[in-house]
N, C-alpha and C positions, 0 to 999 in steps of 0.2 A: 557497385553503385546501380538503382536503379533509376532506368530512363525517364525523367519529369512526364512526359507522358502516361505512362502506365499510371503511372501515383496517381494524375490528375481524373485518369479515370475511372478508375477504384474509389476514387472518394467521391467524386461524382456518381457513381451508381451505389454506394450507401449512402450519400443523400435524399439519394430519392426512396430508398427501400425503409427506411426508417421514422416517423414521425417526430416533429419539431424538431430533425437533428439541422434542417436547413437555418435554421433561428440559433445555433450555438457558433463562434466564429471557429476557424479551422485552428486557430494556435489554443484555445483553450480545450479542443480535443485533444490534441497533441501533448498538453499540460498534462494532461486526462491521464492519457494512456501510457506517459511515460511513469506517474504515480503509481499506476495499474501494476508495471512491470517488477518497480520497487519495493513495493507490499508482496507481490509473488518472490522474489528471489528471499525478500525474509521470512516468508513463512514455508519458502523450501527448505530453510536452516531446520526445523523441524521433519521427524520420521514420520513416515505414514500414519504408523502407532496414534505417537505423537500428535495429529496433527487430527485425526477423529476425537481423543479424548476430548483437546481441545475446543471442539466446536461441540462435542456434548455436556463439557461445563458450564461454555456460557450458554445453551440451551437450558439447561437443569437451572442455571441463576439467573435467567430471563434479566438480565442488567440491573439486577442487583444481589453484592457480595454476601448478603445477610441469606439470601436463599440457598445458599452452601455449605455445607460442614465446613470446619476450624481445619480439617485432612482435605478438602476436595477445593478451599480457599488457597493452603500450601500449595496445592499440585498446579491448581492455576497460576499462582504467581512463578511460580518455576519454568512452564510452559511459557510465559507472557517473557520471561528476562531470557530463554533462549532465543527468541526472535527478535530481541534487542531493538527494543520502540525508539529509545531517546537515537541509537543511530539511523533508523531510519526517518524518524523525523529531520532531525537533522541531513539526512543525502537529499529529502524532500524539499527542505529551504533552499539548500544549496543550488538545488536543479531549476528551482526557477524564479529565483533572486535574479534580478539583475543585472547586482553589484556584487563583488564578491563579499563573502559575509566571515568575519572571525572564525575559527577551525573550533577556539576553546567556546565561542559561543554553539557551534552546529553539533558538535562532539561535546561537548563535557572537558573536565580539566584536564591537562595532562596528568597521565598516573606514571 
């Protein structure tokens, strides 16, 4: 556990080293960066490899799928279901709901 102390001043000296961060409140950083952490652990589910292709697909298809081969549109969607969006969106709701929310709504149906 760290000492409330430390925390308090840590945040307080990236307050001040950062612009407009004093105008965001501290629990929507917190929001922030626990999202942060949950997008990272899903795209660790991807290899290195993996994980450059990746990001030179959607480069090459500048956000949109029609700028891709019918092969380079496959490999994306392969790459995109190993990182499995619908559960991380769902651990996303989850995390800062509330109320607890349906498991079959955050996850998808029982299989």
């Amino acid at each position: 556990m760290v000492p409330p102390s430390i925390v308090i001043r840590s945040v307080g000296h990236a307050v001040g080293r950062v612009p407009g961060l004093r105008r965001v409140p501290l629990v929507k950083l917190l929001a922030a960066a626990e999202l942060a952490v949950l997008a990272r652990d899903h795209l660790m589910r991807l290899t290195p490899a993996d994980r450059r292709r990746l990001v030179s697909l959607a480069r090459a298809g500048r956000g949109r799928r029609r700028n891709l081969s019918a092969d380079e549109r496959d490999e994306l969607a392969k790459l995109i279901a190993k990182v499995e969006p619908r559960l991380l969106a769902g651990a996303a709701a989850e995390r800062l709901s509330p109320v607890p929310l349906p498991r079959r709504l955050l996850f998808g149906p029982h299989r």
